[in-house]
PyMOL commands that place a pseudoatom at each C-alpha (Angstrom):
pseudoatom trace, name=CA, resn=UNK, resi=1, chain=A, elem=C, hetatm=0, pos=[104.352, 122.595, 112.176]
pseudoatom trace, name=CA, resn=UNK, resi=2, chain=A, elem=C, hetatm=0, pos=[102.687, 120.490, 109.361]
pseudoatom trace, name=CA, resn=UNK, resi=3, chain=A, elem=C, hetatm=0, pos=[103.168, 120.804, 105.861]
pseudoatom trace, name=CA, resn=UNK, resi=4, chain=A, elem=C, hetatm=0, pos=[100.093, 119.446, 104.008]
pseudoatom trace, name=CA, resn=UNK, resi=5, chain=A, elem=C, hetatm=0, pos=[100.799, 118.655, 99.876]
pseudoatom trace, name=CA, resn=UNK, resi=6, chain=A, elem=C, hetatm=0, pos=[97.556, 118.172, 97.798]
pseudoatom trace, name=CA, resn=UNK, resi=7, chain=A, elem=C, hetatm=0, pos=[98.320, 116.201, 94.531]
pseudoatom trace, name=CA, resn=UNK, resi=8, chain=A, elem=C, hetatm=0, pos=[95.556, 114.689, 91.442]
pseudoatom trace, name=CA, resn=UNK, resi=9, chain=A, elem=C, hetatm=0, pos=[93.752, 117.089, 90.351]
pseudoatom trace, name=CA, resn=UNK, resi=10, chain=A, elem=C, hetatm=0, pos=[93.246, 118.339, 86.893]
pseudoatom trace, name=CA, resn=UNK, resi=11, chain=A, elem=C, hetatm=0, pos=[91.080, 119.045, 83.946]
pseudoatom trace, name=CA, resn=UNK, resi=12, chain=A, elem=C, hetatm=0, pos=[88.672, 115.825, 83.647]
pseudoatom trace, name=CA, resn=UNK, resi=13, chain=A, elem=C, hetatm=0, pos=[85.318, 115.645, 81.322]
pseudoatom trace, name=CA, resn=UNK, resi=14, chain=A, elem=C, hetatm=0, pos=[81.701, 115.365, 82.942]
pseudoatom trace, name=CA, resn=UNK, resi=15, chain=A, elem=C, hetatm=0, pos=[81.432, 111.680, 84.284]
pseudoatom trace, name=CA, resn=UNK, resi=16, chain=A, elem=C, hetatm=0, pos=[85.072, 111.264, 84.662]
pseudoatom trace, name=CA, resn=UNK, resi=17, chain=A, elem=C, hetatm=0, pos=[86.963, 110.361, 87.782]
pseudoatom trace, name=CA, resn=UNK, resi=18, chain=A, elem=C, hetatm=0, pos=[89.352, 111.611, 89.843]
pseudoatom trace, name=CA, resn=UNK, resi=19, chain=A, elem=C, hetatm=0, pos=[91.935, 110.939, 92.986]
pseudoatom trace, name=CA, resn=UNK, resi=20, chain=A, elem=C, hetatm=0, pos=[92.732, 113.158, 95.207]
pseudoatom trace, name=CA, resn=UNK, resi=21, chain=A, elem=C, hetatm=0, pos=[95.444, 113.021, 97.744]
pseudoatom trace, name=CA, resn=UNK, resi=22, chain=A, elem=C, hetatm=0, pos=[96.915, 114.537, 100.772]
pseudoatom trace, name=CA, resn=UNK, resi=23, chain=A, elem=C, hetatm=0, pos=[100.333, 114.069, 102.005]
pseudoatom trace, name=CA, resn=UNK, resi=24, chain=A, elem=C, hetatm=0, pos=[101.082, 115.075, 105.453]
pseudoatom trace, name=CA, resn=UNK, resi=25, chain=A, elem=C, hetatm=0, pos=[105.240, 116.050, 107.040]
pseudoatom trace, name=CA, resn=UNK, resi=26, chain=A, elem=C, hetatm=0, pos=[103.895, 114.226, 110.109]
pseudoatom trace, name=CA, resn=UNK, resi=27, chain=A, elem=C, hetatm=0, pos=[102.084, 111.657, 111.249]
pseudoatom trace, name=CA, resn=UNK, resi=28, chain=A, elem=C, hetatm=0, pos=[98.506, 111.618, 111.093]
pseudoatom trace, name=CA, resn=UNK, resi=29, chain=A, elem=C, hetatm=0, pos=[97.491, 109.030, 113.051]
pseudoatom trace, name=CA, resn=UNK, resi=30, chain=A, elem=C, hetatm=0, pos=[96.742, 111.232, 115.806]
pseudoatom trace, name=CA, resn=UNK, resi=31, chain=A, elem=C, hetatm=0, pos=[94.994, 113.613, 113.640]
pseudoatom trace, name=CA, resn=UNK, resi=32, chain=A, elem=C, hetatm=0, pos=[91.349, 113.955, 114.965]
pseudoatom trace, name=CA, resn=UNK, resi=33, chain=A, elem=C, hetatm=0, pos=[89.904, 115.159, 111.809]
pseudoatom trace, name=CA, resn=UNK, resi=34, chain=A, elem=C, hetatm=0, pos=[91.016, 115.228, 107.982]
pseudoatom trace, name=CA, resn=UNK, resi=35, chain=A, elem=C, hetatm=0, pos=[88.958, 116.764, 105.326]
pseudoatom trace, name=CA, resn=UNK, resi=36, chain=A, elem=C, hetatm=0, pos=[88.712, 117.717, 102.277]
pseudoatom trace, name=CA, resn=UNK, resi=37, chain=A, elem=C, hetatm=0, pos=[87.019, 121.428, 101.164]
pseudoatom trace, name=CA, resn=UNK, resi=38, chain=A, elem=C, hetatm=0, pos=[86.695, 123.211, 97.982]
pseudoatom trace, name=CA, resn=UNK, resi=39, chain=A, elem=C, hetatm=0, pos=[86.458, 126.845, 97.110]
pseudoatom trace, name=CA, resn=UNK, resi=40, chain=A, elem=C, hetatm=0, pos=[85.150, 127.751, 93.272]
pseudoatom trace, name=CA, resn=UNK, resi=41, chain=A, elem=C, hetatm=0, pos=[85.804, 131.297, 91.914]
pseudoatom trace, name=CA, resn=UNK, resi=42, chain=A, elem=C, hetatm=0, pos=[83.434, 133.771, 93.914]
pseudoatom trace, name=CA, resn=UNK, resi=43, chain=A, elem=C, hetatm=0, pos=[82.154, 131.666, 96.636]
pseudoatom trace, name=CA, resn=UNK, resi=44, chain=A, elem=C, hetatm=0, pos=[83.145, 130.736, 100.318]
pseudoatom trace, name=CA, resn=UNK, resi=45, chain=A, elem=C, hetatm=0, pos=[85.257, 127.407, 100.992]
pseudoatom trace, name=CA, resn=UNK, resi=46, chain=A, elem=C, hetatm=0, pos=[83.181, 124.300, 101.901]
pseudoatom trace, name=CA, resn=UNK, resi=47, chain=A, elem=C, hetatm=0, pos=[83.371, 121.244, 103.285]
pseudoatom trace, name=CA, resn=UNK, resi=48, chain=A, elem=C, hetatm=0, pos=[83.317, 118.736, 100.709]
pseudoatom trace, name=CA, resn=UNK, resi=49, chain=A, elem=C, hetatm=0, pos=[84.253, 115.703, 103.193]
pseudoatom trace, name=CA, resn=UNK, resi=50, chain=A, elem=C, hetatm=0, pos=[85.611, 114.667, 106.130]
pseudoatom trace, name=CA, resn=UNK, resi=51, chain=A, elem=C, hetatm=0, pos=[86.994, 111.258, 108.360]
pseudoatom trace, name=CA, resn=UNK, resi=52, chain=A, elem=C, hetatm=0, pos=[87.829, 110.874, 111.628]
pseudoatom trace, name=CA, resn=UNK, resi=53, chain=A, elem=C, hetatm=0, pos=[90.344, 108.972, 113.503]
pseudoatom trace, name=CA, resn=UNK, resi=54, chain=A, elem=C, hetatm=0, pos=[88.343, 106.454, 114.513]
pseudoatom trace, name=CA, resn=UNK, resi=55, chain=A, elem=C, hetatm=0, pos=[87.124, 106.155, 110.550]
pseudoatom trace, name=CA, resn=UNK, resi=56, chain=A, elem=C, hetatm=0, pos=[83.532, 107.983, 110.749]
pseudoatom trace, name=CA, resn=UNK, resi=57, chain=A, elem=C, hetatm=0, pos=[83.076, 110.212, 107.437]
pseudoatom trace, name=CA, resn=UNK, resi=58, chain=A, elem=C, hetatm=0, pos=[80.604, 112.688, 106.577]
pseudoatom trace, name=CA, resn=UNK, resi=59, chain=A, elem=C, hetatm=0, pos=[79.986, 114.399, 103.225]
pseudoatom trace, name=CA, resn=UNK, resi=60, chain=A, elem=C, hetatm=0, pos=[78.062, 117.214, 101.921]
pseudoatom trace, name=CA, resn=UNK, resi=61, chain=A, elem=C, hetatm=0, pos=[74.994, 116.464, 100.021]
pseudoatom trace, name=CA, resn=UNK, resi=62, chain=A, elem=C, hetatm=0, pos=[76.061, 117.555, 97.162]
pseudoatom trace, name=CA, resn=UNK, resi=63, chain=A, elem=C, hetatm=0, pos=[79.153, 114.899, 97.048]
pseudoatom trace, name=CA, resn=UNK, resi=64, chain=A, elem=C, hetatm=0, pos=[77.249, 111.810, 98.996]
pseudoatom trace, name=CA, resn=UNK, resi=65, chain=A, elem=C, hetatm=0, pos=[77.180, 108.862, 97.085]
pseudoatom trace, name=CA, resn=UNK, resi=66, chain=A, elem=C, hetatm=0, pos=[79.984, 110.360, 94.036]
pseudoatom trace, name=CA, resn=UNK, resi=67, chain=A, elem=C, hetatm=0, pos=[82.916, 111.248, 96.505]
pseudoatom trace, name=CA, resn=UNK, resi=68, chain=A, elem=C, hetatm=0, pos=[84.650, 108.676, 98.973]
pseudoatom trace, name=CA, resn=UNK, resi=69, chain=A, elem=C, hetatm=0, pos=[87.181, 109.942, 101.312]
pseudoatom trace, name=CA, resn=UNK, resi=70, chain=A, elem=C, hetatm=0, pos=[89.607, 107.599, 103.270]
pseudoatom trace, name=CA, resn=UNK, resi=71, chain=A, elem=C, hetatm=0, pos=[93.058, 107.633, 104.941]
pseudoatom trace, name=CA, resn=UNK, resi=72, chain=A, elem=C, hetatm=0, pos=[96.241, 106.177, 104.861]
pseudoatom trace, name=CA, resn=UNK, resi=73, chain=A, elem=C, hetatm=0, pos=[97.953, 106.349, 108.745]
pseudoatom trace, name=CA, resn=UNK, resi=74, chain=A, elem=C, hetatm=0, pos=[100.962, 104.375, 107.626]
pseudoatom trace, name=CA, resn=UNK, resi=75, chain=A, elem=C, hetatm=0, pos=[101.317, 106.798, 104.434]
pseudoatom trace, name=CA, resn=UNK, resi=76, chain=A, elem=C, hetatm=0, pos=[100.209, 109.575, 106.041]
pseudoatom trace, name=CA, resn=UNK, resi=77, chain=A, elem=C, hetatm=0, pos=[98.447, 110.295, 103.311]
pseudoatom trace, name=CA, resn=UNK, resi=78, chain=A, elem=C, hetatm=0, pos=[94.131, 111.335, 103.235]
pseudoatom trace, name=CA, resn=UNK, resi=79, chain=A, elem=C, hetatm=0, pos=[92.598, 110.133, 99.721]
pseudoatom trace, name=CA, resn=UNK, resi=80, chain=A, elem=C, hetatm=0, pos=[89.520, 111.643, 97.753]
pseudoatom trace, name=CA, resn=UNK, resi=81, chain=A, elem=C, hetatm=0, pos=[88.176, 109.292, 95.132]
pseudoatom trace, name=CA, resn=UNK, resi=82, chain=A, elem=C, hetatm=0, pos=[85.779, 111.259, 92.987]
pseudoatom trace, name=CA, resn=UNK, resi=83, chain=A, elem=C, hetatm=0, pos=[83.344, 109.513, 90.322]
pseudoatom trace, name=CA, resn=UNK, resi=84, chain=A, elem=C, hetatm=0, pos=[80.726, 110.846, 88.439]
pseudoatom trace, name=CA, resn=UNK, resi=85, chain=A, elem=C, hetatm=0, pos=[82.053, 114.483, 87.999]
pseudoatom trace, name=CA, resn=UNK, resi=86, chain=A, elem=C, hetatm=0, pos=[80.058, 117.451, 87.175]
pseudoatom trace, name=CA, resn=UNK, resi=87, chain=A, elem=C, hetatm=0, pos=[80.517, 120.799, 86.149]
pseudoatom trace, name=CA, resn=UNK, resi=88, chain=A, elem=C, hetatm=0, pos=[79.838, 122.216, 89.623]
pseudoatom trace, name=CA, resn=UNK, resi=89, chain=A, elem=C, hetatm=0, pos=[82.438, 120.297, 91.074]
pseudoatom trace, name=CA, resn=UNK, resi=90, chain=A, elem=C, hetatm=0, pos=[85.239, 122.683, 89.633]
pseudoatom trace, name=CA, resn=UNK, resi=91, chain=A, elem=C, hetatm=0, pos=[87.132, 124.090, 92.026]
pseudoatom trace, name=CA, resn=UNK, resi=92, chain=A, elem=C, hetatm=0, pos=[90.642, 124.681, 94.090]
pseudoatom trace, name=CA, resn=UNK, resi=93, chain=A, elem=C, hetatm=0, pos=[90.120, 121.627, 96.159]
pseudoatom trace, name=CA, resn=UNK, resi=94, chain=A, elem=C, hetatm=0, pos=[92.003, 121.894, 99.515]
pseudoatom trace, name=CA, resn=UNK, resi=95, chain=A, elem=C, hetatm=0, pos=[93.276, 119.418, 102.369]
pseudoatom trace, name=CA, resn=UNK, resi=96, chain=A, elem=C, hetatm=0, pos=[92.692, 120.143, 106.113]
pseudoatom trace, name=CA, resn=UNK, resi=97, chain=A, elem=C, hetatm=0, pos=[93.923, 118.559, 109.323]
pseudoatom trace, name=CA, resn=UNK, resi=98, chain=A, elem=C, hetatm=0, pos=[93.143, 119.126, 112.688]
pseudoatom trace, name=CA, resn=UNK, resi=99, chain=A, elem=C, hetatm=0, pos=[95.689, 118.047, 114.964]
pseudoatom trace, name=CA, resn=UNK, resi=100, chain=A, elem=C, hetatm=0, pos=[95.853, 118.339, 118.809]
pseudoatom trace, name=CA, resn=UNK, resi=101, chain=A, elem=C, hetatm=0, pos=[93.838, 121.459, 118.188]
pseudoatom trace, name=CA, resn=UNK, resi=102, chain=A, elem=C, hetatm=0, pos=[95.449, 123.145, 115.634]
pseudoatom trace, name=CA, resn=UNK, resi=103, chain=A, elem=C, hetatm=0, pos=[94.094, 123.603, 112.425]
pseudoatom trace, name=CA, resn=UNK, resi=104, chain=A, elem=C, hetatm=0, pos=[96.597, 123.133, 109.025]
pseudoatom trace, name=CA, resn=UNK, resi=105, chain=A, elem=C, hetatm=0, pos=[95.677, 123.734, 105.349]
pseudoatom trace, name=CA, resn=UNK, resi=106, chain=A, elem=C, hetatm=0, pos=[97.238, 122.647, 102.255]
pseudoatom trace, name=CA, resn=UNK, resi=107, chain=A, elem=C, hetatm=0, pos=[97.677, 124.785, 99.061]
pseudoatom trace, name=CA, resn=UNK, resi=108, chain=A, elem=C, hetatm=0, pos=[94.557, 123.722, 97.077]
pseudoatom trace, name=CA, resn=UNK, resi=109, chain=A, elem=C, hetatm=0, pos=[94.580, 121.145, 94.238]
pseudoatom trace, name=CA, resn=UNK, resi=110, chain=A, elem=C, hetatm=0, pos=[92.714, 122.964, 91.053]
pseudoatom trace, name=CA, resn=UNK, resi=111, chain=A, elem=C, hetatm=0, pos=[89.748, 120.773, 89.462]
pseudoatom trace, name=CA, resn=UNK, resi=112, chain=A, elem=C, hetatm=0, pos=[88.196, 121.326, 86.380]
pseudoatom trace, name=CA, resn=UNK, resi=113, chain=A, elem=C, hetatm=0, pos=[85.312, 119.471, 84.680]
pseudoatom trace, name=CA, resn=UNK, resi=114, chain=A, elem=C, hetatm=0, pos=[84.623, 120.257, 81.378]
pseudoatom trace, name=CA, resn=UNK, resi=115, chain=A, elem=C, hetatm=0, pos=[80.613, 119.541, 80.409]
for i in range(1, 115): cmd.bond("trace and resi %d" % i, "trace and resi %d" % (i + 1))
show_as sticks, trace
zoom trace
């Protein structure tokens, strides 16, 4: 079993910036995929961004070029750096590992961006 704990988010005005971060009970070095997904009131959880073991990320459009995700083996730890916030980015952000096959969520981190 994995325990995933999402810390950094917060209530943060339009342009503002943000850290994000995942800390894993076990190591994720072996983790093939870590990502990051949001869910805003009403709508279906999405990807937001994700980074393999070997390092390869992919983001959603919507994120590209404002959101930078990144990982931490020795601290176990999967990062979201988010710049230029907007309105639309509020939501219960939420941390996701794939491990050996099995899938693990966190709790959800809540962001809010006032305009």
């Amino acid at each position: 079993q994995v325990q995933l704990v999402e810390s950094g988010g917060g209530l943060v005005q339009a342009g503002g910036s943000l850290r994000l971060s995942c800390a894993a009970s076990r190591s994720i070095f072996s983790s093939n995929i870590m990502g990051w997904y949001r869910q805003a009131p009403g709508m279906q959880r999405e990807l937001v961004a994700q980074i393999t073991s070997g390092g390869s990320t992919n983001y959603a459009d919507s994120v590209r070029g404002r959101f930078t995700i990144s990982r931490d083996n020795a601290k176990n730890t999967v990062y979201l750096q988010m710049n230029s916030l907007k309105p639309e980015d509020t939501a219960d952000y939420y941390c996701k590992m794939v491990r050996y096959g099995v899938v693990y969520w966190g709790q959800g981190t809540q962001v809010t961006v006032s305009s």
